[in-house]
C-alpha positions, 0 to 999 in steps of 0.5 A: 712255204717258201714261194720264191725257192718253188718258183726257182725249181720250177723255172730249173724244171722249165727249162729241161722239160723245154728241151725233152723230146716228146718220147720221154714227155709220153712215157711220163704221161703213161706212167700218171695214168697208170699210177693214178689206177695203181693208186686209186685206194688211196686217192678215193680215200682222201677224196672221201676225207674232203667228202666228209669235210665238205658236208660237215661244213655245209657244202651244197649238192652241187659243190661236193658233186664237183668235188667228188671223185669215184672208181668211174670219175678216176678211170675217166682221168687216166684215160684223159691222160693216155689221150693226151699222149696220142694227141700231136705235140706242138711243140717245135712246129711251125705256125708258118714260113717265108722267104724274104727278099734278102734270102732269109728263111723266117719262121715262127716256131712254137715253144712252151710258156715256161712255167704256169701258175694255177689257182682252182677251186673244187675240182681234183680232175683240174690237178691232173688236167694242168699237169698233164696238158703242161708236161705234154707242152713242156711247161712246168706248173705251180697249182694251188687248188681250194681247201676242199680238195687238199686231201685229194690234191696231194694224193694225186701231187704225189702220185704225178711226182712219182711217175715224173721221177720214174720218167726221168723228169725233175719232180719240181716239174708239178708242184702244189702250195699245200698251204691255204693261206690267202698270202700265199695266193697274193705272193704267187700272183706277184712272183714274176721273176719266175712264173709267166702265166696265171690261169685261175679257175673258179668263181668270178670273184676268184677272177676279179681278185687275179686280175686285179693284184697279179703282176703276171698276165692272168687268163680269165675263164671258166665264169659266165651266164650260159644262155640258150634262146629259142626263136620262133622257127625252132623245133620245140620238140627236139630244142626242149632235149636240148635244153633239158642236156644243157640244164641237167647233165651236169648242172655243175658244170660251168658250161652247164645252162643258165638262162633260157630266152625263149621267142614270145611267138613260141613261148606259149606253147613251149613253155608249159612243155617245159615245166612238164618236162623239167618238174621235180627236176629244175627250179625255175626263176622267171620273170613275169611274162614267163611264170604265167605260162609255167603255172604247172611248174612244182618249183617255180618262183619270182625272178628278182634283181641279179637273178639273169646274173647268176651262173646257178651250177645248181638244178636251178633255170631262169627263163624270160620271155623276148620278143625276138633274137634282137631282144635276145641278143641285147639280153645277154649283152647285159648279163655276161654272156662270155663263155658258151651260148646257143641258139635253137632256130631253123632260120639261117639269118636268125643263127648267122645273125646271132654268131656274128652278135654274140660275143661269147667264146662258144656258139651254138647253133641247135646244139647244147651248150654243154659241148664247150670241153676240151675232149669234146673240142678233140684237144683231150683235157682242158686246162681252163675255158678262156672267156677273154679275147686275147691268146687263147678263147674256149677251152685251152688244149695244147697249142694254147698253153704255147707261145712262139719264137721267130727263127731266122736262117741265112748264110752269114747274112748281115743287114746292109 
C-alpha cells in the first residue's frame, strides 16, 4: 500500500467535504446506517470469520466480547449513525464575537481538522464511529484497525464507501490500511504533510508507541485504572449497585471498574457484602487488609506488585482497604487514575474535595463509572475518551474533532 497516494486523496477529500453543506453530510450518514442494516448478512458473516480466528489464536472472553458484532450490536450502530444525523453540526458556528475598538467585527469561527488518522484494536463499532463523527464534521479519516477485525472492518469500509459515493461524496473520504504491518502504522504516524491529528485506541502500550514516533499531534485516551471509593458516610446498600454496574455491565469496557477504595470504617461491613454479592461473578485481587474481610469470596487471591496498575476489561476487582478519602485520593495518584473515577459519599466536603483532587477526565459523584460514553454524554458516538489535558478531555463527540478560525470583518479597514 502506498500511504503517501492515500494521505493525498484524503486531503483532496478533506477539502470537499469541508465546504459541503450539512443536508448532503446527513444524506451520507442516512444512507450508512441503512447499508449497514441492508448488508448485515454480510458484515456478521466476516465478523464471525474474525470470531473463529480469534479463539483459534487464544483470545480471552473478553477480547472476543470486544470483538463480537451480532443483529442486536449492528442494529445499535446504525442507530448511533441516524443519531448523529439529528445531532447540531458545529461546523460553521461561532465560539464567540466582538466588536473592537477600531470597528472590526472578530469572530472565531469553528472548522473541521482536516483529515484523522486512527489506529484501533478490537472494536468493529469504532470503524463506523470514526467515520460517522468525521463525515458529520467534515473531516476525512485514514483508519487502521487491529488484525482481529480485518474481515469485519473491510466489510463496513466497504459499505461506508458505497453510501458515500451514493451521497455524492469522494469515497477517499474514509479509508482503511488493509494491511497489518507494523511499517505501515509507523509510516502513518510520520505522514504530516497531509494527516493533522492521530487519535489511537487501544492498550497504553499502543499510546505510548504514537506518542513517542508520531510527528502528528496524537491524542491520548481510551487507558486508565477506574476506581470507585466508598467513604464511610455512603449508602452501602445502594453504592454496592453501583459498583456491581460498574464492574460487570460490560467489563470490557474501558470505562468499566478497576479498583475498589473502600473507607476502613465501613469495610467491615461492606466488604463481605460484597463478596456475597459479587461470587461466581468477579474475581477479586486484594490487598491484606481487604482479603480478611471477603473470606467468603469463591474467587479471591493475594494482590501482588502491578495489580492496582491493571486496567482488568476482564471479570476481575482489585479492592483495597484506605483510611479515607485523603488515602484514596493519594491512591489513585499513583495508579493512573486518568479516565473515569467515582466517589460513592453523602458528604458534600467529601465529593467536592474529591472532584477538585482527582485528576481524571470524569468524575463521579454516587454515580457508576461506566457513564463515560459519548451517547450517554448526549454527543451520539465517540470517536475516543481523551485522557490528556490538552484539546479535548472524555469522550470526543462533535465539537472535538473541530478546530477554529479567527474571522475578521471591517470596511476596508487598514492598520494605522
Amino acid at each position: 500500500m502506498d500511504l503517501t497516494n492515500m494521505g493525498k486523496a484524503a486531503k483532496d477529500a478533506a477539502f470537499v467535504l469541508a465546504t459541503a453543506s450539512t443536508a448532503q453530510k446527513n444524506q451520507a450518514l442516512a444512507i450508512i446506517a441503512d447499508e449497514l442494516e441492508a448488508n448485515s448478512a454480510a458484515i456478521l458473516a466476516a465478523n464471525e470469520k474474525d470470531i473463529e480466528l480469534g479463539r483459534q489464536a487464544g483470545l480471552t472472553d473478553a477480547l472476543l466480547d470486544r470483538l463480537l458484532l451480532n443483529e442486536a450490536r449492528l442494529a445499535g450502530i446504525a442507530n448511533d449513525v441516524r443519531n448523529v444525523i439529528s445531532l447540531n453540526d458545529p461546523v460553521g458556528s461561532e465560539i464567540d464575537s466582538k466588536v473592537l475598538e477600531n470597528g472590526m467585527s472578530l469572530s472565531r469561527r469553528r472548522v473541521p481538522l482536516g483529515v484523522v488518522g486512527v489506529i484501533y484494536e478490537a472494536r468493529p463499532n469504532v470503524t463506523i464511529d470514526i467515520a460517522a463523527l468525521c463525515l458529520k464534521t467534515g473531516n476525512a479519516s485514514i483508519l487502521r484497525g487491529g488484525k482481529e477485525t480485518f474481515f469485519s472492518n473491510m466489510e463496513l469500509v466497504k459499505v461506508i464507501q458505497v453510501a458515500l459515493d451514493k451521497a455524492g461524496l469522494p469515497a477517499a473520504s474514509v479509508q482503511y490500511i488493509e494491511k497489518p504491518d507494523r511499517e505501515l502504522v509507523s509510516q502513518l504516524l510520520k505522514l504530516d504533510d497531509y494527516v493533522d491529528m492521530i487519535i489511537p485506541r487501544g492498550g497504553a502500550g499502543l499510546h505510548k508507541m504514537c506518542k513517542e514516533n508520531s510527528t502528528i499531534p496524537v491524542i491520548i485516551g481510551g487507558f486508565g485504572i477506574s476506581h470507585i471509593f466508598v467513604d464511610q458516610t455512603a449508602d452501602l446498600v445502594k453504592s454496592l449497585d453501583v459498583v456491581e454496574n460498574a464492574k460487570a455491565q460490560r467489563p470490557s469496557a474501558c470505562n468499566a471498574l478497576d479498583t475498589l477504595l473502600v473507607d476502613e470504617k465501613v469495610a467491615a461491613e461492606f466488604l463481605p457484602m460484597l463478596a456475597e454479592r459479587l461470587n461466581g461473578k468477579v474475581a477479586l485481587v486484594a490487598e491484606p487488609k481487604a482479603k480478611a474481610l471477603l473470606g467468603n469470596a469463591q474467587d479471591l487471591r493475594d494482590a501482588v506488585e502491578g495489580d492496582f496498575d491493571t486496567e482488568w476489561l476482564s471479570y476481575t476487582l482489585g479492592v483495597k482497604v484506605v483510611a479515607d478519602v485523603a488515602e484514596a485520593i493519594d491512591h489513585m495518584r499513583v495508579h493512573n487514575a486518568s479516565h473515569s473515577d467515582a466517589i460513592m459519599t453523602n458528604s458534600l466536603e467529601n465529593a467536592e474535595r474529591f472532584i477538585n483532587s482527582v485528576g481524571s477526565a470524569a468524575v463521579y459523584v454516587n454515580a457508576s463509572t461506566r457513564f463515560t460514553d459519548g451517547a450517554q454524554f448526549g454527543l451520539g458516538a465517540e470517536v475516543a475518551v481523551s485522557t490528556q489535558k490538552l484539546h479535548a478531555r472524555g469522550p470526543m463527540g462533535l465539537e472535538e474533532l473541530t478546530s477554529y478560525k479567527w474571522v475578521g470583518k471591517a470596511n476596508y479597514l487598514a492598520r494605522s
